[in-house]
BATOR-791440 format. One record per residue: residue in one letter; x, y, z of N, C-alpha, C in turn. Coordinates in steps of 0.2 Angstrom, whole numbers, plus 2048, in hexadecimal, padded with zeros to 3 digits. Each point is the difference from the previous one (the first is absolute). Example, Ala and Ser with C-alpha at 12.3 -4.5 7.8 and 13.67 -1.06 7.14 Angstrom:
2
A8427E48277FC806800804806800 S7FE8057FC8048068017FC805803 
This chain:
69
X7341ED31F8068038047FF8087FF X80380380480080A8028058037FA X7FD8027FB8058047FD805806805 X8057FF8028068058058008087FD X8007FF7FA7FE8047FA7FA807800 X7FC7FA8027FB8057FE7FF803808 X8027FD8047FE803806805807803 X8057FD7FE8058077FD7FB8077FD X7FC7FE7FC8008057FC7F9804804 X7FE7FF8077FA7FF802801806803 X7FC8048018018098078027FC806 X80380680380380080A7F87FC802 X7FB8047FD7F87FF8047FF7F87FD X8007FE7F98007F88018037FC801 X8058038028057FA8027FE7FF806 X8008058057FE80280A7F67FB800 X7FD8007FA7FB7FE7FF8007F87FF X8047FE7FD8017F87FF8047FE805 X8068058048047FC8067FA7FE805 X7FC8058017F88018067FD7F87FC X8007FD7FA7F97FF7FF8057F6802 X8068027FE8047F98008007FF80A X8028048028018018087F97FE803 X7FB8007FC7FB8008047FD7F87FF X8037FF7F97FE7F77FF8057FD805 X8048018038047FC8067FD801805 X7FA8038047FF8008047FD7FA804 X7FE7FB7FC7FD7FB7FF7F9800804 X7FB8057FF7FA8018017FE804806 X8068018037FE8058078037FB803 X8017FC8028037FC807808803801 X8008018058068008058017FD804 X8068008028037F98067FE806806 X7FE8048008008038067F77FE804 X8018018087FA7FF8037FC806800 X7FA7FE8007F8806801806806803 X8027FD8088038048058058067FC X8057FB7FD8078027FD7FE8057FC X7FA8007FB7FE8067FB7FD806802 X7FD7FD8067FC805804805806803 X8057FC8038078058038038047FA X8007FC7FB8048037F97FB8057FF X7F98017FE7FE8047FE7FF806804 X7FE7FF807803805805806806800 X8067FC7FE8058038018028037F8 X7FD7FE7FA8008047F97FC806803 X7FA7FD8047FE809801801804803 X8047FD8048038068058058037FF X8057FC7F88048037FE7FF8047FA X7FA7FF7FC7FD8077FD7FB805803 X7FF800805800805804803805805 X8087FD8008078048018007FF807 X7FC7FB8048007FE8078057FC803 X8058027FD8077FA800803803800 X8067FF8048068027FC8037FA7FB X8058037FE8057FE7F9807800801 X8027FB7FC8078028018037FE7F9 X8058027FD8057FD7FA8037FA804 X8027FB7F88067FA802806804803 X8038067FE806802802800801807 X7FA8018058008058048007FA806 X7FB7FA7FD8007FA8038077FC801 X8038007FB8087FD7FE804805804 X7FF8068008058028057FE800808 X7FB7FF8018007FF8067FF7F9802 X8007FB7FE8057F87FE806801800 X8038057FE8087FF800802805807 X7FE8068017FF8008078027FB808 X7FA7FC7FF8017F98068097FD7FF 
């Protein structure tokens, strides 16, 4: 069992490194519920929004133009 203890006593950097390394034992080998298509359109649209091709909006800005209608 995980000492709670010891991981307490671990740097910001090994804790941010073991949260990476637990997170990534979930991933259950790369499979995703999504299709070739579905990751194809996902991966499009990370890029377009790291290259500032997009607009953006805040939840606030969203929620208030919801409460607007």
């Amino acid at each position: 069992m995980v000492n709670v203890n010891e991981i307490l006593r671990l740097s910001d950097e090994e804790k941010i490194s073991l949260i990476e390394m637990i997170w990534e034992s979930l991933d259950e080998g790369g499979k995703s519920d999504l299709t070739a298509e579905q990751d194809q359109e996902l991966a499009r649209r990370i890029e377009q929004f790291e290259k500032g091709e997009v607009n953006t909006c805040s939840w606030e800005e969203i929620e208030a133009h919801l409460r607007r209608k």
